[in-house]
N, C-alpha and C positions, 0 to 999 in steps of 0.2 A: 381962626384959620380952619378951612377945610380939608381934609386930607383923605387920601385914594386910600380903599379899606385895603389895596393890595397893587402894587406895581409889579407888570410883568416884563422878565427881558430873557432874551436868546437869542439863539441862530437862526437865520432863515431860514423859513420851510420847518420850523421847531413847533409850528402849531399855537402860536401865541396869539392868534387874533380866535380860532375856534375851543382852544383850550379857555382862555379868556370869555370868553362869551357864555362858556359852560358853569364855568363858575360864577357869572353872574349871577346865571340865571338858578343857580344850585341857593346863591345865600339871598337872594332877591331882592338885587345889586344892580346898577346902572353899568351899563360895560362903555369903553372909550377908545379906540385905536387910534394911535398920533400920527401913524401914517395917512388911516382916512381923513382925521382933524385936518393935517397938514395942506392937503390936498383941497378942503373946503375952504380953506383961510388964502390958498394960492390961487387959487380959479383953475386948477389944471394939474395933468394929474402925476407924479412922483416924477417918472421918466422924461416925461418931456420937462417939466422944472430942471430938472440936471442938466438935460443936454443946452437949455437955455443960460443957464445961470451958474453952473457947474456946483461939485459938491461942498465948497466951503459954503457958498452961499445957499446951499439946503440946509446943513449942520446949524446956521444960526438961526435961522427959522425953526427949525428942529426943537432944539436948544428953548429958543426960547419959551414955543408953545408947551413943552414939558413943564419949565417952569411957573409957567400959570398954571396949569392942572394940577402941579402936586400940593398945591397951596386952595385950591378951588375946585377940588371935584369929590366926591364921596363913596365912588363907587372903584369899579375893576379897572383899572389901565394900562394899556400893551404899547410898549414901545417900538420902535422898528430896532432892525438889527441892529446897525451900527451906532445908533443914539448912546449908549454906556460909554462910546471912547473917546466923546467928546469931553474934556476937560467938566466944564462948568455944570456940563447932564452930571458927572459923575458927584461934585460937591454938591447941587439939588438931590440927587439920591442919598448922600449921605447925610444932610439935615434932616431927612426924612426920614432917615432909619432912626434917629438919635432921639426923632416927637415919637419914635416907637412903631415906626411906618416898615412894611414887609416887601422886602424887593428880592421877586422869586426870579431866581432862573431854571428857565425851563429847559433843561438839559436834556435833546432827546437823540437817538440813534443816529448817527452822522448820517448811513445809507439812507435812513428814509429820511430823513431830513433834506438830504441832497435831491431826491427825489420830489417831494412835496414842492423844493422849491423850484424844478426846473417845470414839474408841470404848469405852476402858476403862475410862471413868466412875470413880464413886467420889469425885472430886479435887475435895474443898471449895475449895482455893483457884480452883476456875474455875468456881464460881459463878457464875451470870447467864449474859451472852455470852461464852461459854469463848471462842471463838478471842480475840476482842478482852482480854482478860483473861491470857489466854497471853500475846498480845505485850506488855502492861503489864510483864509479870512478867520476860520475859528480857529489855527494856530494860533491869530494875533490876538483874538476876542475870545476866548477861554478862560485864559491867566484873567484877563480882567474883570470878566463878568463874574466868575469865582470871588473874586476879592469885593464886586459892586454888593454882589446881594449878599442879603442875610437868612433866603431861606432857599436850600438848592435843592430840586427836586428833577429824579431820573423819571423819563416817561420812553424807555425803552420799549418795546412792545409791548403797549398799553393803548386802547383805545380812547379818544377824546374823551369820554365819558369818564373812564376811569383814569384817566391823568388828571381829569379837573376835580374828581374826588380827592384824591390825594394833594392836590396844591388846597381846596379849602381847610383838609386835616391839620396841613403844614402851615397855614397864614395863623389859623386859629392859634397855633402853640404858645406856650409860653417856656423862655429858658432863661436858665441859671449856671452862669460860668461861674467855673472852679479854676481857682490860680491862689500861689502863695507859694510860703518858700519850703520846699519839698516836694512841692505835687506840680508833676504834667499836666499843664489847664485839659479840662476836659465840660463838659458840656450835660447838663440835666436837664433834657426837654419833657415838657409835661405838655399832654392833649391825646384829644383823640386821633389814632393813626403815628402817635409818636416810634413804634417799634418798626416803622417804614423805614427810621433812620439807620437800620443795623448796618446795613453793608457799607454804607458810608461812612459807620464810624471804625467797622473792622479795619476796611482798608482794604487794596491792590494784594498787599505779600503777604495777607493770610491764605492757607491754604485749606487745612483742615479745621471744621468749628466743633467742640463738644458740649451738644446740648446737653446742659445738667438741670432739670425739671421732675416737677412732682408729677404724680398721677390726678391730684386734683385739678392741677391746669393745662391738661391735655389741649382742650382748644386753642388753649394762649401756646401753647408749645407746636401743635402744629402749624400755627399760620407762623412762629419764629423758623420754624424750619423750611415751610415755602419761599419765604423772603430770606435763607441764605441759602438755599438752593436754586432762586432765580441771580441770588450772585453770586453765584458760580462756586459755592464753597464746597466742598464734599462734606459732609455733617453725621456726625455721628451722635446719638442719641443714648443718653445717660438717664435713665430714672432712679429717683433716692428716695428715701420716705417724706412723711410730711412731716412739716411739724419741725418741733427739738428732736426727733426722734432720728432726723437726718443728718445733726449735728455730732456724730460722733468721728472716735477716730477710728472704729472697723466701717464704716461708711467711707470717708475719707480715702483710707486704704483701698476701698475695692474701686474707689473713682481713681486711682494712683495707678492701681495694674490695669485700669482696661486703660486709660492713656497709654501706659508701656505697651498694653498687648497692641492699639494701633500706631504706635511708632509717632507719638506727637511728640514737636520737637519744639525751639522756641521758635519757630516760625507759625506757629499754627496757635491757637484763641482757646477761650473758656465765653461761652455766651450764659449767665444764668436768668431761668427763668422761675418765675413763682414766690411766693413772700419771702418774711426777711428770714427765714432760716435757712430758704433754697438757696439765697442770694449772698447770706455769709458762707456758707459752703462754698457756694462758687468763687468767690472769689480769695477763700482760702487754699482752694486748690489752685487757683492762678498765680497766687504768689509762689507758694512753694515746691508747685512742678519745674525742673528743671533753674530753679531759684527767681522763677517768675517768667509769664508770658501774658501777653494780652487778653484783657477781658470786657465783655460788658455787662453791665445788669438789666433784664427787663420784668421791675415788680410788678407784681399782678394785686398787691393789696395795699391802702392805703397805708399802712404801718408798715409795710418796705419803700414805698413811694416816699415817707418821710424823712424815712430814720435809717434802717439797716442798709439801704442799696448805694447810698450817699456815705462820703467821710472816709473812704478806704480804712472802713476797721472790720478788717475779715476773720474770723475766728470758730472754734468749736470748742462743746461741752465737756468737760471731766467728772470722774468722780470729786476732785476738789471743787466746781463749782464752773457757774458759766460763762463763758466767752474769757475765760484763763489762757486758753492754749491760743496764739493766733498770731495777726502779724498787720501792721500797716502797709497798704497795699491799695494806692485809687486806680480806680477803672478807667478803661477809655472812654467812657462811657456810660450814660443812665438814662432808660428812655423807660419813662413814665407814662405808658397809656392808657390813658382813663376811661377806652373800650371795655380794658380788663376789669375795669370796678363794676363794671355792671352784671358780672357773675357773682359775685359777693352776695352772701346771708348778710342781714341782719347786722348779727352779733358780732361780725370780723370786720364790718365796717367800722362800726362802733368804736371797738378796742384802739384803731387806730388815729381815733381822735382825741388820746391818752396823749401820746406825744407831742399832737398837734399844740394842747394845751401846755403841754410843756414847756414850749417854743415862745409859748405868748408870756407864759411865770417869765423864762430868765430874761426876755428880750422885747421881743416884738409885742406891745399892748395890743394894736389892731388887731392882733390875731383873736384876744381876749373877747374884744367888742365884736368881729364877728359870728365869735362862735356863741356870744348869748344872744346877739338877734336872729340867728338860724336854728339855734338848739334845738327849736319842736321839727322843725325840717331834716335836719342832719340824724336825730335821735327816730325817725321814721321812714330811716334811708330805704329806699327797693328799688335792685337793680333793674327792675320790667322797668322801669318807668325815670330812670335817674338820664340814660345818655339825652342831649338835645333841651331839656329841661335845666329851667334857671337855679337849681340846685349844683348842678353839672360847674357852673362860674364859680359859683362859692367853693365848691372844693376844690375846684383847680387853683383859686384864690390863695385857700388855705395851704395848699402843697407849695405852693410859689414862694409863699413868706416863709411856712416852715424850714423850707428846705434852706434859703436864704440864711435865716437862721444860723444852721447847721453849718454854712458854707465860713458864714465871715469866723465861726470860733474854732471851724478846721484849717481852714486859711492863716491864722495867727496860731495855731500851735498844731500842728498834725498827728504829732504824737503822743497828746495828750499829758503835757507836764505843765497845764495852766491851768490858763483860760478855757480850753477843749473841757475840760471836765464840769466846767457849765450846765454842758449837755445832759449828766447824771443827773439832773434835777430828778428825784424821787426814785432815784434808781436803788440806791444802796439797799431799801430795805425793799425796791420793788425786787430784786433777784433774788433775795433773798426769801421772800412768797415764794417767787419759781421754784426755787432747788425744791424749798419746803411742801412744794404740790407736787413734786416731780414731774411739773412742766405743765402739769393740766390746766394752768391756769395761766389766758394768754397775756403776753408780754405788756401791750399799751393798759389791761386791766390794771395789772401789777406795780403799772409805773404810776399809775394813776390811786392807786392806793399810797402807793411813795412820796407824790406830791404834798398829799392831808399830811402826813406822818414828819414829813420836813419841816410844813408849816407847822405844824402843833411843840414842835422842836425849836424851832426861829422863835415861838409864842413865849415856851417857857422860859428862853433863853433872855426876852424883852427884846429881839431884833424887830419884831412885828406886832400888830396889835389883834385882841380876838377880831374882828370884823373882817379882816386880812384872812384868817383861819377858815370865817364862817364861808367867806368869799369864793375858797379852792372847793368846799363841802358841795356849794350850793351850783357853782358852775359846773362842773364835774357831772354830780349827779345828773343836771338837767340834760346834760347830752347821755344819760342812759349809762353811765361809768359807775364803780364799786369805789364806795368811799369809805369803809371799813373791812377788817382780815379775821378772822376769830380761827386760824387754820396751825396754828403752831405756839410753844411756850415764846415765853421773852428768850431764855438762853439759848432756845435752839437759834432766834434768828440774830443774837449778839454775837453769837459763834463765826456765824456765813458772815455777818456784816464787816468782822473783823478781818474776812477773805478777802474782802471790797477791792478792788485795782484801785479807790485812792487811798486806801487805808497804807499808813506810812510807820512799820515797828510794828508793835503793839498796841496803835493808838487808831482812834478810830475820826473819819474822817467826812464831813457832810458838805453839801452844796449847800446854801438857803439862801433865800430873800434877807435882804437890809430894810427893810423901811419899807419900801415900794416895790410891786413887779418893773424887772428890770433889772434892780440892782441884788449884783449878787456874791456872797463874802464864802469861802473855803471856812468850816468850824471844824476845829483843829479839839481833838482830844476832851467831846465837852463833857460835863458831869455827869454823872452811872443816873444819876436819881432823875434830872430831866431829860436821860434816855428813855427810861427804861418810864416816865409818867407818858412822853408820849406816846409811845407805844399803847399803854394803856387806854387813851384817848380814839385811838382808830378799830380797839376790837370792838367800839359799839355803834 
């Protein structure tokens, strides 16, 4: 079966046959209007059909030429206005969304909409006082077009050109619902142009937003601040350091008085922008200003895109150790746009393919097999040259399954008294590198030194076998990751591990592999001596 790379529906006069046509012509795409369609398969043209035949007998013809095109056509399709409220258009649109098919509505300004549509006439249904008749009509047809499509896009004073940039940004996404018992479903879009979603996910009854951004993603923070000050938010701008260095509690604090000094209240938001330490920040100030207000995350690096901006675990550093102090806490919110990966070095790409792999040990194998048929790709990431580039698929790929991931084991346990602790795969001794670098040493690296140090622990334990061992060394490395530590004694890092958030007493506590990637067993208090060999095994 064939299927339309993108269905378009709105209000009259909303621009859907020139906005349509733009976007054809942007992804170099066949475009299709059902009212034109209609009209060649009638012999005559929309109006005078009504007045002949009246509108039930349009709506089935309607009806039914829809349903041939979404099973037989490969390109852009615009529907006429009222097509969405016929019953049977509405179940064709929703098999459609479920083969994975994009039904945009094209949301635009009611006045010029109203406008648009009185100049180009023709439009029986606005008979009499079109304007007044217009707004009857998207009373009725709002609520439902809302509910028909799956990707809604505002083209409020936006020219054709840049409404149909934004609807290609928007079809291309890919997203990741978040539901389970504790958490507000809330929504992970990944693509380019994904941070267009903010004001839609803040919402009407936010009033004031507090940008909390680094200095390194100035760009990404101003264009966060344009799009909520074209939604009308009053925005107040908060810079922190970078890094762990942002993670503290006199940072924290001084984010706490300048909210007091501008009077935010729970009506008013946290938007964080920049990697995962901007984004735990933010959202640990979201929690516990006034015991919690709305937030969203927009990461700027693949290692917040996977891991920190996902799972509502918001937190900051101590001298006891890190991501101690903090709080469960999902966002409204996570808009992954993979414009931002294209400022990215090198080396902070990289690190963030530490998790990625992660993701594939406890869970997803695919992730496994993609990441060694791209590894010379991924491992020579440059952002001059990554957006629009079939490198670009694969890592939004990888973010889509990761995050997945992360969703079904925060899903079944949110606060971390299971299964969620999956997720530590090679954490226990990766944080404990951090503390021991004092932080110099970035996070996906660290976890990814954690990974060898688990399996060489699964090894000696007989959960796995060496080829299993050789397997995390060898994939690892090839994506350009550190598969050994020579940075600290054994006691200093039995000390921290015994910090561990699953360490339970005095006993110390590991994730590992069973047999296979995939399966994976909690190792409860194992022996001092195949601690303390593997260790030994990753300082070389």
């Amino acid at each position: 079966m064939i299927r339309p790379k993108a269905v378009i529906i709105g209000m009259m006069g909303a621009g859907k046959t020139r906005v349509g046509k733009e976007v054809a012509h942007l992804m170099h795409l066949s475009f299709a209007d059902a009212d034109i369609e209609i009209e060649r398969e009638v012999g005559m043209k929309i109006p005078a059909y009504f007045e002949r035949y009246g509108e039930p007998a349009f709506r089935e013809v309607e009806a039914d030429l829809i349903a041939d095109y979404l099973e037989d056509f490969d390109g852009i399709f615009s529907l006429g206005g009222g097509a969405p409220m016929t019953p049977s258009t509405q179940d064709a649109l929703a098999d459609y969304i479920a083969d994975g098919g994009r039904v945009v509505y094209l949301d635009a300004d009611p006045h010029e909409a109203m406008e648009r549509a009185n100049r180009g006439g023709g439009r029986p249904m606005l008979n009499g006082d079109a304007n007044a008749r217009w707004r009857k009509l998207y009373k009725q047809r709002d609520p439902v077009f809302r509910e028909v499509a799956n990707v809604h896009v505002r083209t409020r004073r936006q020219t054709p050109q840049m409404a149909a940039r934004k609807v290609m940004d928007m079809i291309g996404e890919r997203t990741v619902h978040v539901t389970g018992s504790g958490i507000e479903p809330y929504d992970v879009v990944i693509g380019e142009g994904a941070m267009n979603h903010l004001a839609d996910v803040l919402g009407s009854k936010v009033a004031k937003v507090a940008l909390i951004h680094t200095q390194p993603v100035q760009r990404h923070s101003d264009r966060a601040r344009t799009l909520l000050r074209q939604g009308g938010y009053d925005v107040i701008d908060i810079v922190v350091p970078d890094a762990e260095a942002g993670k503290t509690v006199d940072v924290a604090n001084g984010v706490w008085r300048r909210l007091g000094d501008e009077g935010f209240t729970r009506s008013d938001a946290i938007v964080g922008v920049g990697g995962g330490a901007a984004t735990d920040l933010a959202g640990f100030i979201a929690a516990t200003w006034m015991r919690g207000i709305r937030y969203v995350n927009c990461p700027t690096s693949l290692l917040a895109m996977v891991d920190a901006s996902t799972g509502g675990k918001t937190g900051i550093n101590t001298e006891a150790g890190k991501n101690l102090v903090g709080s469960f806490y999902t966002p409204a919110g996570v808009l992954a746009d993979t414009k931002t990966l294209a400022s990215l070095p090198n080396d902070i790409f990289i690190e963030g393919l530490g998790e990625v792999a992660k993701s594939g040990f406890i869970e997803d194998t695919e992730i496994l097999r993609i990441l060694e048929e791209h590894a010379d790709e991924l491992r020579a990431f440059d952002g001059a040259t990554f957006l629009g580039s079939g490198l670009e698929d694969v890592v939004c790929e990888l973010i889509e399954r990761t995050v997945t991931v992360k969703v079904h084991h925060v899903s079944a346990d949110l606060k971390e008294k299971g299964k969620r602790e999956f997720l530590n795969y090679g954490h226990t001794l990766g944080h404990a590198i951090e503390k021991l670098e004092h932080f110099r040493w970035r996070h996906g690296n660290a976890v990814a030194v954690g990974c060898v140090y688990a399996a060489e622990l699964a090894h000696q334990l007989g959960y796995i076998d060496q080829e299993l061992v050789d397997y995390h060394r060898a994939l690892l490395s090839s994506l350009g990751l550190p598969i050994s530590w020579n940075g600290g004694t054994f006691d200093d890092v039995l000390a921290l591990m015994h910090k561990d958030k699953k360490a339970r007493g005095n006993k110390l506590r590991f994730v590992v592999l069973d047999g296979t990637p995939g399966h994976m067993i909690h190792l409860e208090d194992p022996p001092a001596d195949a601690v303390r060999e593997a260790f030994r095994r990753i300082q070389h």
